[in-house]
Structures are given as C-alpha cells and as structure tokens.
Legacy VTK file of the C-alpha trace (Angstrom):
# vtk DataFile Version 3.0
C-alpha trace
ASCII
DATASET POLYDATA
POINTS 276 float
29.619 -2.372 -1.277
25.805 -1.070 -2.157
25.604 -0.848 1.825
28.624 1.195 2.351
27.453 3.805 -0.764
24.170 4.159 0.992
26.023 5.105 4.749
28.236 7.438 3.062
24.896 8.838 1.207
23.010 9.153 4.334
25.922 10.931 5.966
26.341 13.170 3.133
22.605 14.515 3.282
22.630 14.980 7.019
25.859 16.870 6.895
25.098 18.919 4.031
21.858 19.775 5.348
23.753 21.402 8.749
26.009 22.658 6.362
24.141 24.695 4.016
21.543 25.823 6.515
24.990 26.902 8.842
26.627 28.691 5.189
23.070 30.166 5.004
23.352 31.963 8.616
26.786 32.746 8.265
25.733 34.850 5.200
22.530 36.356 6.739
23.845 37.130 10.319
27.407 36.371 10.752
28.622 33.533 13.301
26.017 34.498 16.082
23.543 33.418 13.585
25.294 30.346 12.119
25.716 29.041 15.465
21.871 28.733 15.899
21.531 27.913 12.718
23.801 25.069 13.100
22.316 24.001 16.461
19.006 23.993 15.266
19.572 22.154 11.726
21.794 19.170 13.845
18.982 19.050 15.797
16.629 18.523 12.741
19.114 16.277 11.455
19.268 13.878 14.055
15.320 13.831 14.232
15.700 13.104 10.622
18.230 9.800 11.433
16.211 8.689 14.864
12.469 9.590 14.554
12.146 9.432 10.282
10.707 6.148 10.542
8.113 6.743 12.946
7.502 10.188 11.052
7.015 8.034 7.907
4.530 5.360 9.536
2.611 7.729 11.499
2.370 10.116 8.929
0.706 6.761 6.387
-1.492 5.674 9.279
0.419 2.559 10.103
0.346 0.319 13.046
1.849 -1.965 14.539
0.576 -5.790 13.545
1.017 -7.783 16.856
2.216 -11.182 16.614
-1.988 -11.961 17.906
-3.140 -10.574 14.464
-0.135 -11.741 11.858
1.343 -15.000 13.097
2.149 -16.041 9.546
3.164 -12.817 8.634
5.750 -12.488 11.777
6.385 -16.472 10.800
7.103 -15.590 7.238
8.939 -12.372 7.839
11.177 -13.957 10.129
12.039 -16.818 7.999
13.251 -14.579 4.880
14.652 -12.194 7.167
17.032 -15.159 8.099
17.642 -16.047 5.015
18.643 -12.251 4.078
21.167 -12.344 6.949
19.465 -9.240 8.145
16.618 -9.029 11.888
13.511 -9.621 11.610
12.082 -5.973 11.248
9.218 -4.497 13.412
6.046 -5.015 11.627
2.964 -2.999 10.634
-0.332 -2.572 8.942
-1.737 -0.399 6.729
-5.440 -0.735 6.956
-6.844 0.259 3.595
-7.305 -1.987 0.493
-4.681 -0.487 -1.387
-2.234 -3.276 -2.276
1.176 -1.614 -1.489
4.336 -2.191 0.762
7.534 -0.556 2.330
10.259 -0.869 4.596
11.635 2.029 6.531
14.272 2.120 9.120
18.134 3.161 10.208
19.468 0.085 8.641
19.765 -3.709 9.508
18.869 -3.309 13.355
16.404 -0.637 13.486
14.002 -1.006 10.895
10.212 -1.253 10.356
7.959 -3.306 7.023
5.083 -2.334 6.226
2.084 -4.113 4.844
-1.267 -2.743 3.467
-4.459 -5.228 4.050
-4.804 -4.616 0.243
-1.591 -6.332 -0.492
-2.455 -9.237 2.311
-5.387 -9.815 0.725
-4.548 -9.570 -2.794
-1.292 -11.799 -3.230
-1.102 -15.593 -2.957
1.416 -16.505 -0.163
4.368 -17.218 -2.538
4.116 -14.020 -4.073
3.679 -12.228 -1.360
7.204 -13.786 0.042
8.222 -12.039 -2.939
7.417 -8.580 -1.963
8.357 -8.967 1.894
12.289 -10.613 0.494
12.383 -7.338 -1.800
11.607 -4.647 1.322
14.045 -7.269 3.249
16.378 -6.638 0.382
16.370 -2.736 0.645
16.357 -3.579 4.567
20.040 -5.344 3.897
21.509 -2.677 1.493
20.343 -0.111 3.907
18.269 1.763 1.111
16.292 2.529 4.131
19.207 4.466 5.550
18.661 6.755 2.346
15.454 6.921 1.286
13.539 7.133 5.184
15.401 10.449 5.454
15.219 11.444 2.218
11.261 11.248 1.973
10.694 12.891 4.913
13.380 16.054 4.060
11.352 16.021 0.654
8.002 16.027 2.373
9.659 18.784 4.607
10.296 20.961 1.679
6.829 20.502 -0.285
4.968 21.186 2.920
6.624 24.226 3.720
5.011 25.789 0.773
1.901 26.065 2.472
3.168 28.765 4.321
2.613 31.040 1.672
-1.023 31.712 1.716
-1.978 33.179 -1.569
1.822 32.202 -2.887
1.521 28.485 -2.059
0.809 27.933 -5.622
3.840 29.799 -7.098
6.081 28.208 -3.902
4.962 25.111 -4.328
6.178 25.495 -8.144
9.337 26.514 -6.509
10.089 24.147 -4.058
8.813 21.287 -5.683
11.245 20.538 -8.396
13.876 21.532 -5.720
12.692 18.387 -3.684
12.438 16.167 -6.320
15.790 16.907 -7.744
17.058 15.919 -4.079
15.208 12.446 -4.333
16.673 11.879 -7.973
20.160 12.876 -6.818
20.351 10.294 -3.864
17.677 7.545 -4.885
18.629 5.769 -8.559
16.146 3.449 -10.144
19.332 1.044 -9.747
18.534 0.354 -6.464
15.102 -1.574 -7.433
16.755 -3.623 -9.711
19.393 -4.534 -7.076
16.732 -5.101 -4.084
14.846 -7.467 -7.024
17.721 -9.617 -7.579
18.144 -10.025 -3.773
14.938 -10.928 -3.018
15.199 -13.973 -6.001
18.040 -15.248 -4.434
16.543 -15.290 -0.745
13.196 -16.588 -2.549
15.270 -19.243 -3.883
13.521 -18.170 -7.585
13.114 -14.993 -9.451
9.303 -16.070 -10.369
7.242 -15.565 -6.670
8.694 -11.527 -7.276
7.939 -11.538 -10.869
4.513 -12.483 -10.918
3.581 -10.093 -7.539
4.935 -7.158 -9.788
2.204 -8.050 -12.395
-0.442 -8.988 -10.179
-0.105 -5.552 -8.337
0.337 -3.284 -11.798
-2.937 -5.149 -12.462
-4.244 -4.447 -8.722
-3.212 -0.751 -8.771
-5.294 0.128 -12.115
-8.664 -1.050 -10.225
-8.211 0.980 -6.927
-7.712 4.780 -6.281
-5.095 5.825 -4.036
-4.293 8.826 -2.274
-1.148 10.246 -0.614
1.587 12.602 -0.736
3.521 11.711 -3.928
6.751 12.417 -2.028
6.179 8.905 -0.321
7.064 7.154 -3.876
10.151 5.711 -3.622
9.090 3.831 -0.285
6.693 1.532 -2.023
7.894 -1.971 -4.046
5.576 -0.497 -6.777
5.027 2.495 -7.709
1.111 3.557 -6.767
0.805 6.861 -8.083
-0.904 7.393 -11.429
1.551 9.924 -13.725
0.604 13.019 -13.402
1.336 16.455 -11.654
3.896 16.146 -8.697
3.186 11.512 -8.452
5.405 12.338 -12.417
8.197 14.878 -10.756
9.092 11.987 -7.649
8.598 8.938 -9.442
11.892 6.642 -8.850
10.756 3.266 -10.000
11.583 1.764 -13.392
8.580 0.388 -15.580
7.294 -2.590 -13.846
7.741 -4.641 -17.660
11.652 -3.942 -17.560
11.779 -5.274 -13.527
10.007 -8.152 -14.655
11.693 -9.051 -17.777
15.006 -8.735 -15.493
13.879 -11.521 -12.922
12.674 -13.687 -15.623
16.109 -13.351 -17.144
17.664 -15.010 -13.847
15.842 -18.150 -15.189
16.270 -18.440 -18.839
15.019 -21.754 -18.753
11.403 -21.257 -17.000
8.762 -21.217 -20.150
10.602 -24.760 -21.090
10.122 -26.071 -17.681
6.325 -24.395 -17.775
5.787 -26.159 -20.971
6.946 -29.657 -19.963
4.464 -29.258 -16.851
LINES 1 277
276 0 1 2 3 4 5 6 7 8 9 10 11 12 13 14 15 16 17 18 19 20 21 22 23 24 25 26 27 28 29 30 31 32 33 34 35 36 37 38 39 40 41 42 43 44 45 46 47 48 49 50 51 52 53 54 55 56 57 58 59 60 61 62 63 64 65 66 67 68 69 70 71 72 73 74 75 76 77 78 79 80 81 82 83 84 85 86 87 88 89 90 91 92 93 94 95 96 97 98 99 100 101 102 103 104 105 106 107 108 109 110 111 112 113 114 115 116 117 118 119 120 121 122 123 124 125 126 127 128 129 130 131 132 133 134 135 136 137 138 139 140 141 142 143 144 145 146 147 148 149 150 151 152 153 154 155 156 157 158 159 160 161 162 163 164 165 166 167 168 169 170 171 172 173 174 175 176 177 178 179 180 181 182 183 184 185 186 187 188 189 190 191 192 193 194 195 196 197 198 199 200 201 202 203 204 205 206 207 208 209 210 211 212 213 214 215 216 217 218 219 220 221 222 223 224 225 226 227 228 229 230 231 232 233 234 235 236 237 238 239 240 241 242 243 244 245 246 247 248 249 250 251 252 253 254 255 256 257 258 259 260 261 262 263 264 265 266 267 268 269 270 271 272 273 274 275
C-alpha cells in the first residue's frame, strides 16, 4: 500500500512538473511555445526519474565501495536485503568522518546505499545492521522513488537563485520556501517511522535501530558537517544543525520520539535487561 502511494507520488511530480512548465508556455507564447516547453520539461523529467540517483551521489562525492574494499558490508547488505524481500542495492562510500547514511534509487531494482566512513567507523556491527535494514526499508516502500527526485528538483530550484547576481539574496528568499514547501508536500515525517518499524522486523529486534539513533545524535553533536540542506530527507538522521535553510527542509521527527517508538515494539526489554 505505502509502495503504491509513493508510485502514484512520483508520477504526480513528474507530470505536474511537464504540466505546469507546458501551462506556463501556453500562457507566455501560445502552443508554439508550450510545445518546447513541454519537450524540454519531459526531457528534464525523465533525467529526473533515470539519472537522479547518480545526480545525488555524484553531487555528495560518493563512490562506489567494491566488493575488494567492503566484503562485510556487501555480506551484510545482502543478507538484510534478503530478508527485506527487496535486491541487494549498489553500494557506495562516502569518504569523510561524518557518520551519516542514505539510499537513493528508482525503486526495488535500481537503487544505490550509501555509507559514510564516519558511520563505518562509528557504529558497532549490530547497530549498524540497524541503519543499513532502515535505508533497505525506504529501498522496499520505494521512498526512494519520491524523495531521489524530489531532492534533486528542490536542489534545482535553490540553485537557480544564483542566477541573480546582486538578487540572489532576495531570490533565494523567494525560491526557497517554494522548494521546501514541495519537499513537505510529498515527503511526511510518517515515512521514518514506517521505514523504522521495517527495519525492526528485518533486524529481528527494534533495539540494534534504537540504540544507532542515539549513538549517532550523540556522534553528530561532536563533528561539523557541511552540505546543501536540501539533501535532508536522504539521510537516516537528520545532520544539519537548526538553523537558516537545514530548519526550512528538515523532514525527520525528533530522534527521542523514533526511539521511544522502537522501544515500544518491545515493551518487555528493561525487564529482560534487568534479569541479565
């Protein structure tokens, strides 16, 4: 059901893309007009479907981890990926400390995870599983379908305010809030919650999730990051400290609420933590 929202979602941001842009040249020019206009927006729109991913990686300086350099990451990947019904996604490095992950992608065939060396070398193995079953997660409700197209169409709009020159500022106020308001529209906070509660059920137990989310709120306080804010709702956490623009694309609920969620799935775990 949460897979078939997110195709009709994807379609409906494609298409309404080609058909504002085509309404738009209709009203400037007339049909001579709208038929470029049309042309060149499906055009845009299918670079946005097939080439958003590698946009997306490229763009964060990702490559690909060969199965030479990760063998127990390609070992471990595969074996939750199995166990989320989904293929074992393409997988790739981010090589900076910053402990983060994402998963990006066209849905359950076509899709790419993404792993910084921060987050390798900052989570034990179990909670690591945690984080790769929660970007497998998004990988099997095709959130990816959704959000890969949806960052880059944002990043689209808040770049195209540097065109501006001495306006950027007052564009940038412009466009801004109109690209946020199109990640808020198609990206709800419901979707973490929903990727979280998949990923304790291909864990087997809400717990290996529940204690990466701490560990990396903890990690993320100690170690500056920097990147286009529009990139937010890729990540398993959100990275971003609150202010200016990181506050206007911010898509993630409060890491306390996720966690208090997952611990719910196992009312009984401080009595078992006790007894041990």
């Amino acid at each position: 059901m949460r897979a078939a929202r997110n195709v009709a979602k994807a379609f409906l941001l494609l298409g309404g893309f080609v058909a504002v842009f085509t309404a738009l040249g209709w009203w400037i020019g007339g049909i001579r007009l709208a038929s470029v206009f049309f042309v060149v927006c499906l055009l845009m729109a299918a670079t946005l479907h097939w080439y958003g991913p590698r946009i997306v990686l490229a763009s964060l300086g990702a490559r690909e981890l060969t199965l030479g350099e990760g063998a127990l990451l390609h070992t471990t990947a595969e074996r939750l990926a199995a166990r989320a019904e989904v293929p074992r996604p393409r997988m790739f490095l981010l090589p900076d400390g910053h402990p983060r992950a994402f998963a990006v992608g066209r849905g359950k065939g076509a899709s790419a995870l993404a792993l910084s060396q921060g987050l390798v070398s900052a989570l034990p193995p179990a909670e690591l599983e945690g984080v790769l079953a929660h970007e497998l997660a998004k990988i099997r409700h095709r959130d990816v379908l959704v959000q890969t197209p949806v960052v880059v169409l944002a990043g689209w709009i808040v770049e195209a305010s540097r065109i501006g020159g001495w306006l950027e500022r007052a564009l940038l106020f412009v466009l801004a809030p109109v690209a946020a308001s199109l990640v808020h529209v198609l990206l709800s906070p419901r979707r973490i919650f929903a990727a979280d509660a998949r990923a304790a059920r291909i864990c087997e137990s809400p717990h290996t999730l529940a204690d990466a989310l701490i560990r990396l709120e903890q990690a993320i306080e100690l170690i500056s990051f920097s990147a286009s804010p529009v990139t937010e709702p890729l990540y398993t956490v959100n990275p971003f400290e609150p202010v200016g623009l990181a506050v206007m694309f911010s898509t993630h609920p409060p890491i306390g609420e996720r966690v208090q969620r997952l611990r719910e799935l196992d009312p009984e775990w401080r009595e078992r933590l006790r007894a041990a």
